[in-house]
C-alpha positions as CSV (number, residue, x, y, z in Angstrom):
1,X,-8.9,-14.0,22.7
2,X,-6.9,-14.3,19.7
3,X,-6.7,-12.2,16.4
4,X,-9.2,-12.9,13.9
5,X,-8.9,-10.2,11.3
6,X,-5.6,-8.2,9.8
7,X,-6.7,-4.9,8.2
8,X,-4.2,-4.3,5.2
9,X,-3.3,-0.2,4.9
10,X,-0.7,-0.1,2.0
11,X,1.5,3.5,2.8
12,X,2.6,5.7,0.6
13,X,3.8,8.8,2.1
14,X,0.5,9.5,4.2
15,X,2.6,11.3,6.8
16,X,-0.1,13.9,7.3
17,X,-2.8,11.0,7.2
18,X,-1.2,8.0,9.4
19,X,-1.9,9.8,13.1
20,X,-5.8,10.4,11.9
21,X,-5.3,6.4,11.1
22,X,-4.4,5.4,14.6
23,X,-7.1,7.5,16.3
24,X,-10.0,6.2,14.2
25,X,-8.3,2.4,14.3
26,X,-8.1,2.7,18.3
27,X,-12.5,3.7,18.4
28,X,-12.6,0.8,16.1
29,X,-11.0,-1.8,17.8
30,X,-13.5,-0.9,20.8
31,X,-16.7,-1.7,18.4
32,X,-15.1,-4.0,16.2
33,X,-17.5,-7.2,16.2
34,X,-14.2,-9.4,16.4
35,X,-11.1,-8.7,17.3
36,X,-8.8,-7.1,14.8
37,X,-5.0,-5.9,14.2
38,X,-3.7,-3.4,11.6
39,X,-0.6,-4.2,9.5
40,X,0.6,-1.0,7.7
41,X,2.6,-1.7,4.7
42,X,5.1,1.0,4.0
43,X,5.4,0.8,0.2
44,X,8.9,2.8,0.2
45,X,7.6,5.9,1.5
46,X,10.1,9.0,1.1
47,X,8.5,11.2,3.6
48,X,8.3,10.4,7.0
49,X,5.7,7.6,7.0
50,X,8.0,5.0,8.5
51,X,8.7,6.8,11.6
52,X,5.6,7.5,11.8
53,X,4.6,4.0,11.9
54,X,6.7,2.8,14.1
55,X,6.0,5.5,16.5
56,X,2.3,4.3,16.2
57,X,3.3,0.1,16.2
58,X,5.8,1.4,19.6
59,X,2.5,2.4,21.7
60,X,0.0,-0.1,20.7
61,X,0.4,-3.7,20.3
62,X,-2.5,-4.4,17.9
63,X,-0.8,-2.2,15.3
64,X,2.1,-4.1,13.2
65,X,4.1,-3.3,10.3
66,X,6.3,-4.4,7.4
67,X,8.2,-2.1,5.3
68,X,9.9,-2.7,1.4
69,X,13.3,-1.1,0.2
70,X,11.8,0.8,-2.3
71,X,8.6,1.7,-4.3
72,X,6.8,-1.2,-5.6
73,X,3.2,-0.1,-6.1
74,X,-0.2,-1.3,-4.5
75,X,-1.0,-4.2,-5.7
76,X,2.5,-5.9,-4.1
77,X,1.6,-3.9,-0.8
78,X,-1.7,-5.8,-0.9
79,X,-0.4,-8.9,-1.8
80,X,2.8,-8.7,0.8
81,X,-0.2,-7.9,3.3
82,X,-1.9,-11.2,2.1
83,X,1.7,-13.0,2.1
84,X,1.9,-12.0,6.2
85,X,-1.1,-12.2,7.6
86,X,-1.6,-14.7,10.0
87,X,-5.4,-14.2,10.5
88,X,-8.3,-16.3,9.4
89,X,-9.5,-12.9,7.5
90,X,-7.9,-10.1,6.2
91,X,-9.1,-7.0,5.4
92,X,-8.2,-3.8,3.8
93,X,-8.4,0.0,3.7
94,X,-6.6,3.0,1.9
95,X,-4.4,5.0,5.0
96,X,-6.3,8.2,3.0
97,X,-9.5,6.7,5.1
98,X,-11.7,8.1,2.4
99,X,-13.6,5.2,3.9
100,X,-14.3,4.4,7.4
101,X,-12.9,1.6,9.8
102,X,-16.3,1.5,11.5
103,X,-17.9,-0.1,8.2
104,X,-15.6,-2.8,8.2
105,X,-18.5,-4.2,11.0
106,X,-21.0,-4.1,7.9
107,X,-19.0,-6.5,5.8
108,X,-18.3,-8.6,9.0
109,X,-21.9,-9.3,9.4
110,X,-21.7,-11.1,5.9
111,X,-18.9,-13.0,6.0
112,X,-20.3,-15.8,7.5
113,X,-21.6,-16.8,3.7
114,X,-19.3,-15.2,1.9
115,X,-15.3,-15.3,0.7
116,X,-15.0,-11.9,-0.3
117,X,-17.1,-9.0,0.8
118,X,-16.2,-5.2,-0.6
119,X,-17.7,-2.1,-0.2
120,X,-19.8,-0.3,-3.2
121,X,-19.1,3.9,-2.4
122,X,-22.6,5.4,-2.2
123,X,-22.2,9.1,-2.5
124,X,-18.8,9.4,-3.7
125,X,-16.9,12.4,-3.0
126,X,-14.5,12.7,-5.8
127,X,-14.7,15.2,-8.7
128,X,-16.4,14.4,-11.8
129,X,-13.3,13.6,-14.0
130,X,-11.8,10.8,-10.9
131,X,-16.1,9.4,-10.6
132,X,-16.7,9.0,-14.4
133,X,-13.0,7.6,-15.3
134,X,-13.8,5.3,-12.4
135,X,-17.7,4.1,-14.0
136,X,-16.0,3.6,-17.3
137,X,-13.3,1.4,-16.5
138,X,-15.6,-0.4,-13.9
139,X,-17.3,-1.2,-17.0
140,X,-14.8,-2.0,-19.2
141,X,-13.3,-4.4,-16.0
142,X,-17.1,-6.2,-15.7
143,X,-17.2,-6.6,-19.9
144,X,-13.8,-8.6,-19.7
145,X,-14.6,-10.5,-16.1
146,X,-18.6,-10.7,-15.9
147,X,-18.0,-10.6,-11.7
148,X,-21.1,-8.2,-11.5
149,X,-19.1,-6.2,-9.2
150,X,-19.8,-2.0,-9.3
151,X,-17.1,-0.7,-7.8
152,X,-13.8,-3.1,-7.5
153,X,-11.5,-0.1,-6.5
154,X,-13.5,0.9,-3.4
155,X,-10.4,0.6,-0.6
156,X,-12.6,-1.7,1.9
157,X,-12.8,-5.1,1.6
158,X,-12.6,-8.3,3.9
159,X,-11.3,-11.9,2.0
160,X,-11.2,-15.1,3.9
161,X,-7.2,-15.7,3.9
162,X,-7.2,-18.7,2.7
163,X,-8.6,-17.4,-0.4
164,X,-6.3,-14.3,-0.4
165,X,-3.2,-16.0,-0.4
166,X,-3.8,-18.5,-3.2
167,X,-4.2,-14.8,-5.6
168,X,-1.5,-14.8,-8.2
169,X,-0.5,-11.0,-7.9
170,X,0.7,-8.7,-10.3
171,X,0.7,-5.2,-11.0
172,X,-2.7,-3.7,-11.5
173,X,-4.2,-6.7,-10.2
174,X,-6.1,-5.4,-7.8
175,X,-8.7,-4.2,-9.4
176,X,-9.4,-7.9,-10.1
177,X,-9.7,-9.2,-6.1
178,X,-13.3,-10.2,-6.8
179,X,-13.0,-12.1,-10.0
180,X,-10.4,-13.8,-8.9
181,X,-11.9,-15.3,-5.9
182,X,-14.6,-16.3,-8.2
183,X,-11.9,-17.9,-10.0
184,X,-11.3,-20.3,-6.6
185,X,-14.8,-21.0,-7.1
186,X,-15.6,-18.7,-4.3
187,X,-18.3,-16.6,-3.6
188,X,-18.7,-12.5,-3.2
189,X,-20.6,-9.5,-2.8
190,X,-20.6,-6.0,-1.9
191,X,-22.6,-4.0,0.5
192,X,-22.8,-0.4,0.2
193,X,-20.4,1.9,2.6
194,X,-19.6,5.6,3.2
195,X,-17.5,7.7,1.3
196,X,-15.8,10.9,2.4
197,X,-13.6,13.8,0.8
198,X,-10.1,13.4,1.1
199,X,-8.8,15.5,3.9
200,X,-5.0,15.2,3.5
201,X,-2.1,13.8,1.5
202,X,-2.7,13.6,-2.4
203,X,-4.1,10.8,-4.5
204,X,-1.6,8.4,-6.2
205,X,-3.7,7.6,-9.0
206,X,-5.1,9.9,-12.7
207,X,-6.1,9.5,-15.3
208,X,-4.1,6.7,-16.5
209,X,-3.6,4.4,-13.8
210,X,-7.8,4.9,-13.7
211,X,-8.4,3.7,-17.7
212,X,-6.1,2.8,-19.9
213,X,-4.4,1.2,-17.1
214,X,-7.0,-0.7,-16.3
215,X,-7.8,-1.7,-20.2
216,X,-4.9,-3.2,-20.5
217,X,-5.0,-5.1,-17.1
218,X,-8.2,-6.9,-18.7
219,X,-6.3,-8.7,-20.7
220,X,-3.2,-9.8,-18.4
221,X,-6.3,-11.0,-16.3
222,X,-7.7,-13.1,-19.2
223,X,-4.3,-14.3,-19.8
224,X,-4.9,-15.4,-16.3
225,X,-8.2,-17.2,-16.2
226,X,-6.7,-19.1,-19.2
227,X,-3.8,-20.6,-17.7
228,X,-5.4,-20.2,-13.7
229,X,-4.9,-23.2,-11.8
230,X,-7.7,-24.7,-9.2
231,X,-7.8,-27.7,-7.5
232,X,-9.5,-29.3,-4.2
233,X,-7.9,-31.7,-2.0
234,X,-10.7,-34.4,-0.4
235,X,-8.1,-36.7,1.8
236,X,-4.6,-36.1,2.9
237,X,-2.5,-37.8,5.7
238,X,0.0,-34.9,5.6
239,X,0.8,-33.8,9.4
C-alpha cells in the first residue's frame, strides 16, 4: 500500500526534541488511519539536528528528509515541505510536539469533505504573555481575512496537496494557510486537539514574531488576495 500522507516537521535545532519525535511517530504509524511518512525539514540547524535526522531517516524508511544551506525561517520550511511532497495529503506538526501525532487521526476523519483541516488548542499550555499575544493577533489576522479561523498558528494541520502547492509563500505566511485555501475556493475547518507544555528545546518565536509581525503580514496578505490568481481547467488533451 502506497503513501498517502507526508507529515511536514520544519527543524530548528530540536536536538533534544527529534529522538522523542521518532518514538511517538513510530506508535503513530501503527494507528494511523492511513498510511503516512514524515519528511523533516532541517531549516539550517546549528546544533546537531541534522545528524540526528539522518541517524533517524538511516533506521526507518518511512522517515525522509531534506535539508537547506542556511536559515531561512518557517514559512519556506513549510512551503519546501509542500514543494516535495509527493502524497495526495500533507500534513504538519512543530518537532517541539506541543501537539500530538495521534490527533492527526481526528483531522483525518474529516478530510473526506474538507481541503484544509487544523487543529484549534483546547487548554493551551503556554504562559499568559505567549496565550494572550496569540488571541490578539488571531484577531487582528480574522479582521483583515474574515476565515473564521481561531487559532491559525496551532502546528497540526492536514491540506489536500493539490491545494498546498498552488500557496504563493512568503515569509510570515503561514499564519495565513487557511485563508488562502479559501482563496482556491476551497473549503476548511478546524477540530479541537490537545495541547501540552513544552518539554525541551526553546521556542523560536516572542513577542514580535507573535504581533506586530503578524500586523504587518495582514497586509502583504491583502496585497495578495488583490493580485491572487485562480482559475479552473474543464477539458484538456494534455498527456
Amino acid at each position: 500500500m502506497s503513501y498517502r500522507l507526508t507529515i511536514v516537521i520544519p527543524v530548528y535545532n530540536e536536538e533534544d526534541n527529534l529522538q522523542r519525535v521518532e518514538q511517538e511517530f513510530l506508535k503513530f504509524f501503527e494507528i494511523s488511519s492511513i498510511k503516512s511518512k514524515v519528511l523533516f525539514v532541517n531549516d539550517g540547524s546549528k546544533d546537531k539536528s541534522q545528524k540526528l535526522i539522518e541517524a533517524i531517516c538511516s533506521r526507518n524508511t518511512n522517515f525522509t528528509y531534506i535539508s537547506f544551506t542556511h536559515n531561512a525561517g518557517l514559512s519556506a520550511a513549510i512551503k519546501a515541505g509542500f514543494d516535495y511532497t509527493n502524497t495526495e495529503l500533507v500534513g504538519y506538526i512543530d518537532a517541539d510536539l506541543q501537539t500530538t501525532p495521534d490527533d492527526f487521526n481526528t483531522l483525518l476523519s474529516e478530510m473526506e469533505d474538507y481541503d484544509l483541516v487544523t487543529g484549534v488548542r483546547a487548554d493551551r499550555k503556554d504562559g499568559f504573555v505567549k496565550n494572550m499575544s496569540s488571541k490578539i493577533a488571531n484577531g487582528i489576522r480574522r479582521a483583515f481575512t474574515h476565515d473564521g479561523m481561531d487559532d491559525t498558528g496551532c502546528p497540526l494541520k492536514i491540506i489536500k496537496t493539490s491545494y498546498a502547492k498552488r500557496i504563493p509563500m512568503f515569509r510570515g505566511l503561514h499564519r495565513f494557510l487557511p485563508a488562502m485555501i479559501l482563496l482556491q475556493n476551497g473549503k476548511i475547518k478546524q477540530v479541537p486537539v490537545r495541547h501540552f507544555p513544552r518539554i525541551a528545546g526553546e521556542a523560536k518565536f516572542g513577542i514580535w514574531n507573535r504581533l506586530l509581525g503578524p500586523l504587518m503580514d495582514c497586509f502583504a496578505y491583502l496585497w495578495m488576495r488583490k493580485k491572487y490568481i485562480n482559475y479552473t481547467v474543464e477539458k484538456t488533451d494534455h498527456g
